[in-house]
Every structure is written in structure tokens, then in C-alpha cells.
TORGUBA-12342 format. One line per field, with one value per residue (C-alpha): residue number from 0; residue in three letters; x, y, z. Coordinates in Angstrom, 1 decimal. Layout:
residues N
seq c(NUM_...)
type c(ALA_...)
px c(X_...)
py c(Y_...)
pz c(Z_...)
//
This chain:
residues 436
seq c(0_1_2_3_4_5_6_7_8_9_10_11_12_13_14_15_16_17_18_19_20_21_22_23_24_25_26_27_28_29_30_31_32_33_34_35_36_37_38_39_40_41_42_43_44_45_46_47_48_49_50_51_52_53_54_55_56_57_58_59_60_61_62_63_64_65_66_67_68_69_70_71_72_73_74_75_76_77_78_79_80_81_82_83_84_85_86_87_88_89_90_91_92_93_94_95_96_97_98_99_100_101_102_103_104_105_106_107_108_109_110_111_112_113_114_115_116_117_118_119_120_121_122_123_124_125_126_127_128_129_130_131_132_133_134_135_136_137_138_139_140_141_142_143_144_145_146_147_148_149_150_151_152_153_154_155_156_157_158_159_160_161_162_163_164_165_166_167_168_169_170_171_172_173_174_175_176_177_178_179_180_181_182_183_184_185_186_187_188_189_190_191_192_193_194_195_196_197_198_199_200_201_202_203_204_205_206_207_208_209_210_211_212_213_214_215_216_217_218_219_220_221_222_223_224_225_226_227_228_229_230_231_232_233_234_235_236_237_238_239_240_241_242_243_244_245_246_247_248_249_250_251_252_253_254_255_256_257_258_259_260_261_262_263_264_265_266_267_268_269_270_271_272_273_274_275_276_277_278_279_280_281_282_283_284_285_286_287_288_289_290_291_292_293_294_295_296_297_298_299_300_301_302_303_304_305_306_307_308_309_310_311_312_313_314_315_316_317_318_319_320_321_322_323_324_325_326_327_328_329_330_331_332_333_334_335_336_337_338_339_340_341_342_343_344_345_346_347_348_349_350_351_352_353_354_355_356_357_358_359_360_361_362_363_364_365_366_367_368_369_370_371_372_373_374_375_376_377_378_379_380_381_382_383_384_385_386_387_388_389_390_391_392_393_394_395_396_397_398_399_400_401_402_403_404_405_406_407_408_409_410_411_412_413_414_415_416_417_418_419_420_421_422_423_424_425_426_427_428_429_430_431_432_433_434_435)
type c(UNK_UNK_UNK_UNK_UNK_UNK_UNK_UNK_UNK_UNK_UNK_UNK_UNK_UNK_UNK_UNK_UNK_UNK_UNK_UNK_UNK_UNK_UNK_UNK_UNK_UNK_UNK_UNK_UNK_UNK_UNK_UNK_UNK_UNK_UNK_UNK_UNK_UNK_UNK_UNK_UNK_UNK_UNK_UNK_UNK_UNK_UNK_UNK_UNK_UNK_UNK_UNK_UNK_UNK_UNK_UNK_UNK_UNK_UNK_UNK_UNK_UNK_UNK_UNK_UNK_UNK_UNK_UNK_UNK_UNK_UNK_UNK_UNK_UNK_UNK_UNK_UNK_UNK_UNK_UNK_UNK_UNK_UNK_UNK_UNK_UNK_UNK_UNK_UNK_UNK_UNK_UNK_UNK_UNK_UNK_UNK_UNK_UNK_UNK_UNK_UNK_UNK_UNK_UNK_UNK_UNK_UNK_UNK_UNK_UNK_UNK_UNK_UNK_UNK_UNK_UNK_UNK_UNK_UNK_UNK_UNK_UNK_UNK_UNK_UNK_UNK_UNK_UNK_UNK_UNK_UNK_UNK_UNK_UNK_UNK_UNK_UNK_UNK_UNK_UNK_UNK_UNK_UNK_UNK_UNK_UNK_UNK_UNK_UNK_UNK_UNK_UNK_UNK_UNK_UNK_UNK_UNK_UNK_UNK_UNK_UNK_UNK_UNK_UNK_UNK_UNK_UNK_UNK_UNK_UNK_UNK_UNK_UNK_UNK_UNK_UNK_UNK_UNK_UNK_UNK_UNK_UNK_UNK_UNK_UNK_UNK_UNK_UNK_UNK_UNK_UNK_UNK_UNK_UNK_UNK_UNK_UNK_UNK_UNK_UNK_UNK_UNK_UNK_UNK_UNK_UNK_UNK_UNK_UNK_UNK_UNK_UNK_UNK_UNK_UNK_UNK_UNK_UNK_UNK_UNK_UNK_UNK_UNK_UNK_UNK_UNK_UNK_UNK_UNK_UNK_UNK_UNK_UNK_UNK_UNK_UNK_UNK_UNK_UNK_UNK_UNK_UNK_UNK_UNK_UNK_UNK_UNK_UNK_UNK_UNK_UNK_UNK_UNK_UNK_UNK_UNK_UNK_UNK_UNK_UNK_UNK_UNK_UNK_UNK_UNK_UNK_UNK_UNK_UNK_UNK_UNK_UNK_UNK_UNK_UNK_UNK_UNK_UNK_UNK_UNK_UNK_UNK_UNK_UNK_UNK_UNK_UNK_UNK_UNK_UNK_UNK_UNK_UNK_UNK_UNK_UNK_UNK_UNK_UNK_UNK_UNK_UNK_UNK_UNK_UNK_UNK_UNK_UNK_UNK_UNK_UNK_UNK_UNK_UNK_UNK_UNK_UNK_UNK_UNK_UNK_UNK_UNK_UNK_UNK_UNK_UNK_UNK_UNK_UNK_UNK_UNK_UNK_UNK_UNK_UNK_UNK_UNK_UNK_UNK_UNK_UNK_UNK_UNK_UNK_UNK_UNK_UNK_UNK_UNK_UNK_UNK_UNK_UNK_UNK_UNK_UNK_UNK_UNK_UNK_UNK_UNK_UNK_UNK_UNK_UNK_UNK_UNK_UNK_UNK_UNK_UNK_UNK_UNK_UNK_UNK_UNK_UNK_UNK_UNK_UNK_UNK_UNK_UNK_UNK_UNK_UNK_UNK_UNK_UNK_UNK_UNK_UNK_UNK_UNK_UNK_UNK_UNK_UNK_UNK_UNK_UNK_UNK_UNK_UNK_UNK_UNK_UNK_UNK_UNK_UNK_UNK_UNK_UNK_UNK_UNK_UNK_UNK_UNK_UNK_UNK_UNK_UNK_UNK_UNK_UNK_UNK_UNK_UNK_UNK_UNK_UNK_UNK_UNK_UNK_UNK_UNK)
px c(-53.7_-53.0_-56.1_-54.8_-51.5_-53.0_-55.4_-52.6_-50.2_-53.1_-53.4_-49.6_-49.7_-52.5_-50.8_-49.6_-46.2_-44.7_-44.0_-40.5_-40.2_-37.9_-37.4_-35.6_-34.2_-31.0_-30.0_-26.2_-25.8_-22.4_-21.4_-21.4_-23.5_-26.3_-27.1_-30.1_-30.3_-33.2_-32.6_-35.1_-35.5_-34.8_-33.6_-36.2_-36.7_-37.0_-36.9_-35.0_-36.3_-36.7_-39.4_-38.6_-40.8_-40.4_-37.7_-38.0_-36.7_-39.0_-38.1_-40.2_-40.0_-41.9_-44.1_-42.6_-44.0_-42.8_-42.2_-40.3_-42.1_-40.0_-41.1_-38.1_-35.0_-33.4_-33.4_-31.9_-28.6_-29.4_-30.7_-33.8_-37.2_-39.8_-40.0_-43.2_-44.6_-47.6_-48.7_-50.7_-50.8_-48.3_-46.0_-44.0_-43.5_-40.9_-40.8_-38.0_-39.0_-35.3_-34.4_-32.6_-31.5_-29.2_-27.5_-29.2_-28.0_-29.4_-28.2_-28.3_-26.1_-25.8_-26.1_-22.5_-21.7_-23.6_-26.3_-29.0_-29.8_-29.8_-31.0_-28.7_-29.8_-27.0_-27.9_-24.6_-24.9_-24.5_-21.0_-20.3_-18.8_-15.3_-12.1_-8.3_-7.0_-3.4_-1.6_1.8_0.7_4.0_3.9_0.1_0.2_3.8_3.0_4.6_2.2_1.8_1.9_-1.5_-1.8_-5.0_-6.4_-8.9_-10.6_-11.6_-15.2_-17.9_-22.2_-22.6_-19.3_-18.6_-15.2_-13.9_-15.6_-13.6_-15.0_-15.9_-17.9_-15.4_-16.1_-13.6_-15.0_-15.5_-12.0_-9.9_-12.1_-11.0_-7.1_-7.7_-9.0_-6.1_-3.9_-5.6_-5.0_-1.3_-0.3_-2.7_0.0_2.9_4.5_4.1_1.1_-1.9_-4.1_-7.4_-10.2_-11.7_-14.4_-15.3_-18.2_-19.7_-20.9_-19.9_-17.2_-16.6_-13.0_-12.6_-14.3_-11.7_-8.6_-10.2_-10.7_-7.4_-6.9_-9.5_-8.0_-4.5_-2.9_0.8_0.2_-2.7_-2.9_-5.7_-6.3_-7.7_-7.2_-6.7_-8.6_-8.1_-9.9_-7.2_-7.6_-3.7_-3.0_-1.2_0.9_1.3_1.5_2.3_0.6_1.2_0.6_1.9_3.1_0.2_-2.0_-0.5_-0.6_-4.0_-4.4_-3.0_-5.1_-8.0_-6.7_-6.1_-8.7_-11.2_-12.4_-12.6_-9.1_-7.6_-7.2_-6.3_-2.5_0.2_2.8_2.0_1.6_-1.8_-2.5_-5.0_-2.9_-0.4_-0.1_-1.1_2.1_3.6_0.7_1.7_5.1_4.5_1.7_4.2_7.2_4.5_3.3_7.1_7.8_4.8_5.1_8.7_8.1_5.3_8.0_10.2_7.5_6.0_9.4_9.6_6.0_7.2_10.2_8.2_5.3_8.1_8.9_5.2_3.6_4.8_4.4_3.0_5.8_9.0_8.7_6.6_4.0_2.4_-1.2_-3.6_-5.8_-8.1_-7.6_-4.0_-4.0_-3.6_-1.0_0.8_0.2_2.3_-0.4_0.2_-2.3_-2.2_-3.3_-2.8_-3.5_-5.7_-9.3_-10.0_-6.7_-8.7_-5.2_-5.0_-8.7_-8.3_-5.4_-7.1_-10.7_-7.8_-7.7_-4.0_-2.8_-4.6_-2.4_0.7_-0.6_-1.1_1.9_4.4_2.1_3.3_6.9_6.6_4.9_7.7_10.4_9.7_8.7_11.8_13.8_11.4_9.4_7.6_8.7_6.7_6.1_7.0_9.2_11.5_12.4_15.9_18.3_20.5_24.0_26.9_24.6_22.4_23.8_23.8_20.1_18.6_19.9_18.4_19.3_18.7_16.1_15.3_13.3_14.4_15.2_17.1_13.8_12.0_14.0_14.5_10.6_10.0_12.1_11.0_14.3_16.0_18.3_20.6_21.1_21.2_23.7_26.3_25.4_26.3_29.0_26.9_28.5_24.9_21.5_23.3_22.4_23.2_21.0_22.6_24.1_23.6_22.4_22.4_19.6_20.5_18.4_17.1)
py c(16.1_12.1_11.7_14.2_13.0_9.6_11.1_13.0_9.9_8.0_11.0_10.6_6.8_6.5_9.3_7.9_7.5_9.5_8.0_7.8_8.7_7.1_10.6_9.0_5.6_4.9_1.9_1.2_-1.8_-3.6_-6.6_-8.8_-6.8_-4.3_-1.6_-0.3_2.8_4.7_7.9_8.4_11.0_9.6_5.5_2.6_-1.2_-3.1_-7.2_-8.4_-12.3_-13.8_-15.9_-18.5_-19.6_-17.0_-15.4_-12.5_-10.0_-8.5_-5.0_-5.0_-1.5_-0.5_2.7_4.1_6.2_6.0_9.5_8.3_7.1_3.3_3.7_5.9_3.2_2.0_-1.5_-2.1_-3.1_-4.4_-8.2_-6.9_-6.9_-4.8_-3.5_-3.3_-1.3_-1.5_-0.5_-2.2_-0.7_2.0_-0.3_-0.6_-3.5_-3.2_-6.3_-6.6_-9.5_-10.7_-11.8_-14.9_-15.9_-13.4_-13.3_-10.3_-8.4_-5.3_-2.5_0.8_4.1_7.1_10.3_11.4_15.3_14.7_11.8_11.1_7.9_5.3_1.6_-0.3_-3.0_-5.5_-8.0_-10.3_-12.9_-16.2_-17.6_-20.8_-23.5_-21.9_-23.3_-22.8_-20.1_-21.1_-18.2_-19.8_-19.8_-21.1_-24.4_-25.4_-23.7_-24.1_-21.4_-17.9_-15.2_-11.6_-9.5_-8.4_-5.7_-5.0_-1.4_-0.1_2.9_3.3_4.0_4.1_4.1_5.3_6.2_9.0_9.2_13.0_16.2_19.5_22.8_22.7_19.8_17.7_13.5_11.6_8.7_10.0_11.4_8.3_6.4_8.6_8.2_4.5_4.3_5.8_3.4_1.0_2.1_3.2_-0.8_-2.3_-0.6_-2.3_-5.7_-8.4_-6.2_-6.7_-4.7_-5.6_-3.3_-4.0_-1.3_-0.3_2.2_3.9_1.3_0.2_-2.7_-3.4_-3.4_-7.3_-7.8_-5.5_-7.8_-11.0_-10.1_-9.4_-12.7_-14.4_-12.7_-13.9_-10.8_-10.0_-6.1_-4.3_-0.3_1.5_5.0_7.2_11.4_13.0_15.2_17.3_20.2_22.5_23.7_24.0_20.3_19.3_16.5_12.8_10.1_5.9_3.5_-0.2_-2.4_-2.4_-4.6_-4.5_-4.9_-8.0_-9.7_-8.8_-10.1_-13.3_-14.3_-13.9_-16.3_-19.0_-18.7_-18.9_-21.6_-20.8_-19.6_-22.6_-24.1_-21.5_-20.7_-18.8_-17.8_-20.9_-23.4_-24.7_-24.2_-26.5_-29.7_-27.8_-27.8_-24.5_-23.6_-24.4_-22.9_-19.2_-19.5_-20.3_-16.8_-14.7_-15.5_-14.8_-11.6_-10.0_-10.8_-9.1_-5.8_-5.9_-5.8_-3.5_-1.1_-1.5_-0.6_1.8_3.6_3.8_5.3_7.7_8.4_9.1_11.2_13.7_14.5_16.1_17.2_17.7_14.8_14.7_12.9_12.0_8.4_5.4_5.5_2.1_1.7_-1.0_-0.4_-3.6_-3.4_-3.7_-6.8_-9.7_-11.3_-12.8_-10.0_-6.8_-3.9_-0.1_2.7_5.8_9.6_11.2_14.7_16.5_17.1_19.7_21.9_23.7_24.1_20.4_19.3_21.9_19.9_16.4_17.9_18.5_15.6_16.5_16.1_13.0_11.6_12.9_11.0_8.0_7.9_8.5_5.3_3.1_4.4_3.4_0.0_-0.8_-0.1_-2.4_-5.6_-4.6_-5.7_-8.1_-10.0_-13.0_-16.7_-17.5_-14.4_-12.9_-9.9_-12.7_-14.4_-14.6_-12.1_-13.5_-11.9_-11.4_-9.9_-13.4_-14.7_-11.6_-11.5_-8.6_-6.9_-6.7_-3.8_-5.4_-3.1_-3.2_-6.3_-8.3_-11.7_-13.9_-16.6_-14.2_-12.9_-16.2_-16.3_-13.2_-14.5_-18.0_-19.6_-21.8_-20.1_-22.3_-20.9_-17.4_-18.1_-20.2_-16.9_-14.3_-16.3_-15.9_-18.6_-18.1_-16.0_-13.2_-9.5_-6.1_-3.1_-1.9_-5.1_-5.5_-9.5_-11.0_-12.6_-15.1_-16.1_-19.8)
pz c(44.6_44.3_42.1_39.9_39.2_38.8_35.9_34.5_34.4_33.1_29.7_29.1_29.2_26.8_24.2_20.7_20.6_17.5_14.5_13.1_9.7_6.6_5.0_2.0_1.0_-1.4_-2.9_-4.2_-6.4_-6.8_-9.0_-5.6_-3.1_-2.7_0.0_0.8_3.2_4.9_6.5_9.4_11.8_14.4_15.9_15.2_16.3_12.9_12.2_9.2_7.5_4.3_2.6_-0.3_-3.5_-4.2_-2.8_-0.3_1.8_4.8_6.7_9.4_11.2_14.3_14.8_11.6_8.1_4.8_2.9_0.5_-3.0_-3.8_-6.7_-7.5_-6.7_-9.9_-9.6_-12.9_-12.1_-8.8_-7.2_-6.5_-9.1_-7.0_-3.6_-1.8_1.4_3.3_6.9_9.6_13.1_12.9_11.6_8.3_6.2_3.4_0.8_-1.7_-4.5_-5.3_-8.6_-6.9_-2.9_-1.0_2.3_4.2_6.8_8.7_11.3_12.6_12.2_14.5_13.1_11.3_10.0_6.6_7.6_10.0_11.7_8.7_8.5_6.5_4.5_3.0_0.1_-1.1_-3.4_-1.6_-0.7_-2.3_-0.7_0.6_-1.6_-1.2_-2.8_-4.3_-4.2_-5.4_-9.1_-10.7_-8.2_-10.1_-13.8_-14.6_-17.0_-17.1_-15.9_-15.9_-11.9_-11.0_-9.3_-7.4_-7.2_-4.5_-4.5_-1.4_0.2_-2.6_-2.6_0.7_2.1_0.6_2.2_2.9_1.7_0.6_1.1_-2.4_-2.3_-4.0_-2.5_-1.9_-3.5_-6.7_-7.0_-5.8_-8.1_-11.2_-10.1_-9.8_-13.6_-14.1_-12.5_-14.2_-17.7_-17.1_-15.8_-18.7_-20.8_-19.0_-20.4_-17.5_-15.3_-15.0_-12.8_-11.4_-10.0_-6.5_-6.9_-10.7_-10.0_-7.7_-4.6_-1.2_-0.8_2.7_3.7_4.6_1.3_-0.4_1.4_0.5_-3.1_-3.5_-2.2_-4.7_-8.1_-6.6_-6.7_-5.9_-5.0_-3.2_-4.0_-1.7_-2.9_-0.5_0.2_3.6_5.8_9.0_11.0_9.8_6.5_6.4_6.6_3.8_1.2_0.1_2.6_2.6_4.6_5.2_8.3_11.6_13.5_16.1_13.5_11.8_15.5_15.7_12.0_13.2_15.8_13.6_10.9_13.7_15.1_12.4_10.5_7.0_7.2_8.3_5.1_2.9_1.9_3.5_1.2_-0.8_2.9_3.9_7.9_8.1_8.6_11.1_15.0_16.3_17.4_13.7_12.0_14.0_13.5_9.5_9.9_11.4_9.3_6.1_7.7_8.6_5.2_3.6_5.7_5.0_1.2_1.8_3.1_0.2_-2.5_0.3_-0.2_-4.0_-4.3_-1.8_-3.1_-6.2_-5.0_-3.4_-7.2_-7.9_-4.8_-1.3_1.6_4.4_6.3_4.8_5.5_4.8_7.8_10.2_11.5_11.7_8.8_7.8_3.8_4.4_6.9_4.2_5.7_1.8_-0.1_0.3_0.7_0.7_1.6_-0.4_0.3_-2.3_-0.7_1.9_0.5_2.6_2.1_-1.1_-3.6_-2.4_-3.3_-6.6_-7.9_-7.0_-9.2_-12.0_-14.5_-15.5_-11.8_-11.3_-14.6_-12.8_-9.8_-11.3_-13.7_-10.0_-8.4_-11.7_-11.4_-8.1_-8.8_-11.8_-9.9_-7.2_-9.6_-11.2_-8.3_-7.0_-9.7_-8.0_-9.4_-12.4_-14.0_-17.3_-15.1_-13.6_-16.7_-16.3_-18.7_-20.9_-21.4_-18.4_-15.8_-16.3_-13.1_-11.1_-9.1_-7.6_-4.3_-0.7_1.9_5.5_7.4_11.1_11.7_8.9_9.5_7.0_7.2_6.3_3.3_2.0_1.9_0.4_-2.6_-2.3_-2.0_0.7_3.4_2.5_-1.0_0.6_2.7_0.2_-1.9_0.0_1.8_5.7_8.1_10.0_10.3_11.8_9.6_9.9_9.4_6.1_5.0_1.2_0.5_-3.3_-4.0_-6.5_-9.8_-9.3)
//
């Protein structure tokens, strides 16, 4: 009996182990960053290095097959030239022949609802040497400039977002009502708006904040559609950042590196005291969520007028793409994909105008109130009302530090303005804020 389970041990120990297969491979190619994606059947152990002169990246993955023919990937818009497979052993070797030197990066997915187990394959251009990014743009140009507004689509390649029962993505459609955006604000005097995806590729979401950053813009817009398990879940909804996430947003910033000597609000951290340099990060972020809130509201306010909304307020979480913390950031769903009159209307080319057209009402009326220093919406008005500023209601939180930032004057003038003795406020008090 012994000798037999011995020999039998001995037959499974000496069996082949199967082979995983890569049952299909994808590449997405974005101005900055490529992904390439194999679906296998099942999890592997791979290697990931490159070789220079010339330049390459090698996938090496263990005890797997290739089913897929490479020689079907358009590479014409991408950094790679030719890809290249061969086995020895069992084992795969994938070579990408790169047009120039990348930054690679590799890892493995779990099985979702539409995909398998995927290795992911990441290929960015190379970061240059980091530089400040000035975000007070009046202090360095002395020229009067136009508001950007960034735009972000969100998911892309990949990410497909949401699904509808009809099949509508919601990649594709928050990418049509971004266009839109786009072309509506191109249109206004003093916007301009700025794409963070312009086709169909993945952006990851620290990539989407810190291009916001780059192209120095004074509004973030991420355009995204709902879904829930129950078909009935429907309307319009508002996101910015919460306060749990912008404490978790701080830490990261003083804690790393490469942020320490970018701009706050127009302050570099990096010759600061820590406890200086979170006080200076705290007072930027309250600030930015606060006027998040305010043009939160007025896009609210005017989605309510074309479609019904999920809650009747503006809405907190922690999501990454809004944690910048100088840049007032709003999420917004424009519906629930898989309600099916919902993802109808979002398919319909006409709603999407209507969508678009309530984000810009939204958008003008808050730079109407609010137009940053320096830009061609603040120039003062000449007539009686030249004098008279814009006009502040206090919210919960607010702090008059923090307002004075947010309009980048002293607290001093906003006091002698509105005739405040101290820093004292009241939920509902109205504040002037003065033209410098």
C-alpha cells in the first residue's frame, strides 16, 4: 500500500504543469503613456527589464502560450516599433523594440465582471527633471490671462468605466460630453479649457490631478456617469473632496519629496518648518474645498433645471482626481448608465449639448463672482459699481484666513472692508470682497 502511494505521488510530481494562456492582448496609446494588456486564463509569474542600444522592453512570463497573433496591435500612434515573441522551455518571452527610452511598469489584475486575469504593461515617457509649478500666474507674467478650465473624462483604453444594459460605455459617452464642454468654453471670452484625456486611452487618476497642475489650471471638471444594482437608481449628482480626504491628501504632500518644493496657493513648502508648511497646506486645502462647494452648488443648481438629481446637495468623498489641494475640483455624474431612459438620454447627442451647456452656466457663473487676480474676467468695471467687489456667504467651516486666501487679499483689508473688529463669522453672514 506504501509503495503504491509512493509510485502514485511519484506520476503526479513528474506531470507537466498546464500552461497558461494569453488569449488576447490590447494596446491603448496616449500622448504621454501606453498600456499594454494580456488577458490570460488564468494568474502567471512574469519578470519585467529593459535593454538599451537599442532600447528594449522584456516580458518574461513563466509556463505560459501565446494565442494571440502580435502582429495585429497598431503601433502607429504608440512608443513602440515592433513587438517580438519567442518560447524556450514553456516559457514566454515578449520584446517590444521602443522608438525611444520609457519608464515601464508591470502588474496583475483579478478577474472583474467583463475581464479575466490581465497583465498590465505601462510604458510613460520619461519624467524630466521635476520643476516648480507657479500657480500664481499674475505674480511671474504680469500679463492678463484667460481662466483655464481643465476637463477630465474619466476612465478611457482599458477602463471602460460603467456599462448600460444596452451596451452603452461609460468612457465613450463622458468623453463625447467633455468635447462638448470643451467647445462651449472655447466660445467664452476669458476661458480657456484644456483636455486631460482627448481620445480613447487610460490616464491614471494622480496623472489626471497633476496635469491639471502642469497646464496651471484654475478649475478641474471630472465627468463621469453613475451605476447601481438597481435599475431604478436615478439623477445628477456633485462631487468635491472631503475633508478626510484632504487630511489624507496632506500627509502625502509632506511627506513626499518631489512635492516639497512645489507651490501652495502661490507659497513654496520647501523652505518651511514642518509645522508651518501644514498649517500653509491646510489653510490652501479649506480654501479649495470651500470654493469647490461654491461652483459645486451652481452646477447643481443648474443640472436641477434639465434632469433630475440624485441628491439635492453638493456631495463629499475622497476621490483621488479631486485631491489637488490649490485647485478647486468637482466630480460630475451626469446620470445613472444603467437606469436605460437614463443611459438612452446620455447615447442622445442633443441631451449631451443640454448637459454640457448647464456645466458652462454653471462654470460662468462662478468665475463671474470669483475671477482669479490676473485674468481678463477680473479686470475691474468702470462706471459706479467699479468699487463695489463681489460677495461672500459664510458657510460652515469657513474661516476668515481662509477667505482672504481664496481671494488673495490680506485679512486686514477684509476686515477694514466689511468693518469686522476680529475673525469672528457667522454662518450666513454676507462679507464684501473688495476689488484690489
Amino acid at each position: 500500500m506504501q509503495r503504491s502511494l509512493l509510485i502514485l505521488l511519484a506520476l503526479t510530481l513528474s506531470l507537466p504543469v498546464s500552461a497558461a494562456t494569453i488569449e488576447g492582448v490590447r494596446l491603448w496609446s496616449g500622448p504621454d503613456q501606453n498600456r499594454l494588456v494580456f488577458d490570460l486564463n488564468g494568474p502567471v509569474s512574469h519578470k519585467l527589464f529593459v535593454l538599451h542600444s537599442p532600447e528594449r522592453v522584456v516580458v518574461d512570463i513563466k509556463n505560459a502560450r501565446l494565442l494571440h497573433d502580435l502582429g495585429r496591435l497598431d503601433l502607429s500612434k504608440s512608443f513602440v516599433h515592433r513587438v517580438r515573441s519567442a518560447t524556450h522551455n514553456g516559457n514566454l518571452r515578449v520584446v517590444l523594440d521602443m522608438r525611444g527610452k520609457v519608464q515601464p511598469k508591470s502588474f496583475l489584475l483579478k478577474p472583474t465582471q467583463k475581464y479575466g486575469h490581465r497583465l498590465v504593461i505601462d510604458l510613460q515617457e520619461p519624467s524630466s527633471k521635476p520643476t516648480v509649478t507657479q500657480r500664481s500666474v499674475q505674480a511671474t507674467t504680469g500679463k492678463v490671462r484667460d481662466v483655464i478650465i481643465a476637463i477630465d473624462a474619466g476612465h478611457g483604453g482599458d477602463d471602460p468605466g460603467a456599462s448600460g444594459r444596452h451596451g452603452t460605455r461609460e468612457k465613450d459617452v463622458v468623453l463625447a460630453i467633455a468635447r462638448r464642454l470643451e467647445r462651449l468654453i472655447r466660445q467664452e471670452r476669458g476661458m480657456r479649457p484644456v483636455m486631460i484625456r482627448t481620445g480613447d486611452y487610460y490616464v491614471s487618476l494622480r496623472k489626471r490631478m497633476q496635469k491639471a497642475r502642469d497646464m496651471k489650471a484654475d478649475l478641474f471638471i471630472s465627468i463621469h456617469a453613475d451605476a447601481f444594482r438597481d435599475g431604478r437608481a436615478r439623477g445628477a449628482s456633485v462631487w468635491v473632496l472631503s475633508q478626510k480626504g484632504a487630511s489624507s491628501e496632506a500627509g502625502r504632500w509632506l511627506a513626499e519629496s518631489e512635492n516639497s518644493a512645489d507651490l501652495i496657493g502661490g507659497v513654496s513648502l520647501d523652505d518651511k518648518d514642518d509645522l508651518l508648511a501644514s498649517v500653509l497646506l491646510d489653510l490652501s486645502q479649506n480654501a479649495t474645498i470651500a470654493a469647490s462647494l461654491d461652483v459645486g452648488g451652481l452646477m447643481l443648481g443648474e443640472l436641477k433645471r434639465i434632469t433630475k438629481v440624485h441628491k439635492p446637495h453638493v456631495e463629499q468623498a475622497g476621490f483621488v482626481v479631486l485631491k489637488s489641494p490649490d485647485i478647486p475640483s468637482i466630480l460630475v455624474e451626469t446620470g445613472f448608465i444603467s437606469n436605460s431612459r437614463e443611459e438612452r438620454n446620455l447615447r442622445d447627442p442633443n441631451y449631451q449639448r443640454k448637459l454640457a451647456s448647464a456645466m458652462l452656466r454653471g462654470v460662468r457663473s462662478y468665475f463671474t463672482r470669483n475671477a482669479p487676480p490676473g485674468t481678463l474676467l477680473a479686470l475691474k468695471p468702470s462706471g459706479p459699481k467699479a468699487k463695489s467687489g463681489r460677495k461672500y456667504v459664510i458657510r460652515r467651516g469657513d474661516t476668515l484666513s481662509g477667505i482672504a486666501q481664496k481671494y488673495r487679499i490680506s485679512q486686514k483689508y477684509l476686515r477694514t472692508a466689511n468693518n469686522l473688529s476680529g475673525d469672528r463669522l457667522k454662518v450666513g453672514q454676507t462679507l464684501r470682497i473688495p476689488v484690489m
